[in-house]
C-alpha positions in Angstrom: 11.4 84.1 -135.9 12.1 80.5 -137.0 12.1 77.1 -135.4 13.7 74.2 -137.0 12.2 70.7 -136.1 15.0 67.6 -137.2 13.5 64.8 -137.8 16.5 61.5 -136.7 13.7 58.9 -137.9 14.5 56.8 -140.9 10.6 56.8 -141.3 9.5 60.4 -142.7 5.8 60.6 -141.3 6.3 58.2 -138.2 6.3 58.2 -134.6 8.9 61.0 -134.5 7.1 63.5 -137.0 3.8 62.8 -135.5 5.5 64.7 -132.1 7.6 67.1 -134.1 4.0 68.0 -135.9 2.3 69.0 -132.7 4.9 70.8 -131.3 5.3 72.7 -134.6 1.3 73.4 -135.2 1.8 75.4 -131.5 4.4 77.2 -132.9 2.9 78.6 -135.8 -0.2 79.4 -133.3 2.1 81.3 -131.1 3.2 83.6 -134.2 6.4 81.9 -135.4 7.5 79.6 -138.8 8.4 75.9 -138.3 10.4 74.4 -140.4 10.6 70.6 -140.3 14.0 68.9 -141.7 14.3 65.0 -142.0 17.7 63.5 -142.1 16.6 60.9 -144.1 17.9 57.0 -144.2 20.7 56.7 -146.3 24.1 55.7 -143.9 25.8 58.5 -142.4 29.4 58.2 -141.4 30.5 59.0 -137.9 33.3 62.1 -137.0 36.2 60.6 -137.8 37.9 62.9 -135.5 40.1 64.5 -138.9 40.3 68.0 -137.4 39.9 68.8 -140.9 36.4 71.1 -140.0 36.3 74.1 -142.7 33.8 77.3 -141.9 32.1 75.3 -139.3 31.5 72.8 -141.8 32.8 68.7 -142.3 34.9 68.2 -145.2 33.9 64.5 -145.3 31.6 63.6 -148.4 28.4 65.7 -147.5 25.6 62.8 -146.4 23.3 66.0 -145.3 25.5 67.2 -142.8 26.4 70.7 -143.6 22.9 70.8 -145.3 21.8 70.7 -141.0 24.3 72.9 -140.5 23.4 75.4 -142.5 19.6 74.9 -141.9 20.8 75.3 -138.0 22.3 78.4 -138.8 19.6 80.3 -140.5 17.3 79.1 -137.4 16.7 80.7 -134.2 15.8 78.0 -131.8 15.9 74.2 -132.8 14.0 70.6 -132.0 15.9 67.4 -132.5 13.7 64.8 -132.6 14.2 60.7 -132.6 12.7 57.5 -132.0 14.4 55.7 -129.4 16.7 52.8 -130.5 18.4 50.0 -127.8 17.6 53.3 -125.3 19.1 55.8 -127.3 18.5 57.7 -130.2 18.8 56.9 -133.5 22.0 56.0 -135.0 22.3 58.2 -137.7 21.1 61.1 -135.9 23.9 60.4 -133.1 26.5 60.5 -135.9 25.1 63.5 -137.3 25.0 65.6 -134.2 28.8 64.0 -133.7 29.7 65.8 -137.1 27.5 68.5 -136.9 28.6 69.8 -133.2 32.4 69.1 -133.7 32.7 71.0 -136.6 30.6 74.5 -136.0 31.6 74.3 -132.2 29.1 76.1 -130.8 25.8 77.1 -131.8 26.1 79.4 -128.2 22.8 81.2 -127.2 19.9 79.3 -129.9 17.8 77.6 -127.6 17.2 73.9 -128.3 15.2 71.1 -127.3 15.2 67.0 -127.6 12.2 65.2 -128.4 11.6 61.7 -127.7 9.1 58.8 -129.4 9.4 55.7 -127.9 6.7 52.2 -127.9 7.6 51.6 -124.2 10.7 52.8 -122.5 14.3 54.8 -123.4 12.6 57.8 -124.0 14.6 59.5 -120.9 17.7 57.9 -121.4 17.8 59.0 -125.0 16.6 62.6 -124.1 20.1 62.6 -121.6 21.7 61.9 -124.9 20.4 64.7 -127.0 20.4 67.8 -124.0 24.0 67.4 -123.7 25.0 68.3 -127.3 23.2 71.7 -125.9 25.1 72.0 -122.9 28.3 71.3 -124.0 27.5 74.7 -126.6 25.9 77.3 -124.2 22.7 76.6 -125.9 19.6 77.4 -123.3 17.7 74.2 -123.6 13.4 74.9 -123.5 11.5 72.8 -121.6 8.1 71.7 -121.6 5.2 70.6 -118.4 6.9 67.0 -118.8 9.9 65.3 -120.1 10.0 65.4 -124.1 9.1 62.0 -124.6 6.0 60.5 -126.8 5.0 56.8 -126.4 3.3 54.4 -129.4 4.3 52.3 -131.7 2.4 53.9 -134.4 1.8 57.5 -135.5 -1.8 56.6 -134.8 -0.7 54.8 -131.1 1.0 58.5 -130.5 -1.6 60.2 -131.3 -3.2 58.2 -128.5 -1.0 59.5 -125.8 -2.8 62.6 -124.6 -0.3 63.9 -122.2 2.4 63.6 -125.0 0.6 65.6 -127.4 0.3 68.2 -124.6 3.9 68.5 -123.7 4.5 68.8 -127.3 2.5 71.5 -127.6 3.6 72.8 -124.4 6.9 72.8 -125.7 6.4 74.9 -129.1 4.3 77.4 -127.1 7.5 77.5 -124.6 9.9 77.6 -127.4 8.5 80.7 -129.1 8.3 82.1 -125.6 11.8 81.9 -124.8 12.5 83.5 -128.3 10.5 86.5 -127.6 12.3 86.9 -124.4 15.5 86.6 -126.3 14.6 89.2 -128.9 12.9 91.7 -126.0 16.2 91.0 -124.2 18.7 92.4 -127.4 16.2 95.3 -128.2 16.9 96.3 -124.1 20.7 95.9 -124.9 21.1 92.7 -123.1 23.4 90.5 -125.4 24.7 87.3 -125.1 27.8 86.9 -122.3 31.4 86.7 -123.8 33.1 84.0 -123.6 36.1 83.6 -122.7 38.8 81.9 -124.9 38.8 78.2 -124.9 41.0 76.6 -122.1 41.1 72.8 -122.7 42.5 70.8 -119.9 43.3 67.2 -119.9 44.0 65.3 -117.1 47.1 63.6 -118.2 50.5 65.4 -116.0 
């Protein structure tokens, strides 16, 4: 059983890992492996809207987008975590997820979660952002005692925020929760509902 934790930061071991870290020391306590995947800060592209997806993977030049793809894949639940910029998330995260959700479709069923570091305010704004790449992609999203948001301007500063540290922790413990449920669920014969084929609409007569 295996989370994966994204960090959106350009900054490695800043605010945004600080948060990620908490939540994945709990989920390690609870019995599962976190697995913690920075994006990195070289430019990524936007979706260019080419309809060209292959697999469930962009065929633009690979900036570490099919790398989260496949890391995505081979996880059972997911964290995307990102510091909060002009009250929303990172830009190259936002591009990512863009790419990342347009060309697999649907990760339907992997519970995920959006995590938030922020020096003041955004954080819930930005956490809007994130949930609905879940709920566009019948993803269950895990929730926590409080909204997913950390506040500091330094890993140090967010280290600092008690209650932030506790909803991260809350969180991990919740996410491994939901995965046991998940897996006690298929042993019992309860699988995921089928979906229905896709019936776009547009609002143009």
């Amino acid at each position: 059983m295996k989370v994966l934790l994204v960090n959106g930061s350009p900054h490695a071991n800043g605010c945004t890992a600080t948060a990620l870290e908490e939540a994945a020391k709990a989920i390690r306590e609870c019995g599962a492996e976190a697995e913690l995947f920075w994006i990195g800060n070289k430019a990524v592209n936007g979706c260019t809207g080419c309809r060209g997806c292959r697999d469930g993977h962009c065929i633009l030049p690979d900036d570490g987008v099919n790398s989260l793809i496949d890391a995505i894949n081979a996880a059972d639940g997911v964290i995307f975590g990102s510091p909060v910029h002009f009250a929303g998330p990172a830009g190259n995260l936002h591009s990512m997820l863009d790419r990342v959700f347009y060309a697999k479709r649907s990760f339907a069923g992997k519970p995920g979660a959006a995590v938030l570091s922020c020096r003041r305010s955004g954080g819930t704004a930005s956490f809007d952002v994130l949930n609905k790449y879940f709920t566009i992609s019948g993803m269950p999203i895990v929730s926590s005692q409080y909204w997913n948001v950390v506040h500091g301007n330094t890993p140090d500063e967010v280290r600092q925020d008690l209650e932030g540290m506790q909803t991260m922790r809350t969180l991990g413990r919740n996410m491994v929760w939901l995965l046991k449920c998940i897996e006690a669920g298929k042993q019992a014969g309860v699988e995921y509902p089928a979906r229905e084929p896709f019936t776009p609409t547009n609002f143009i007569r």
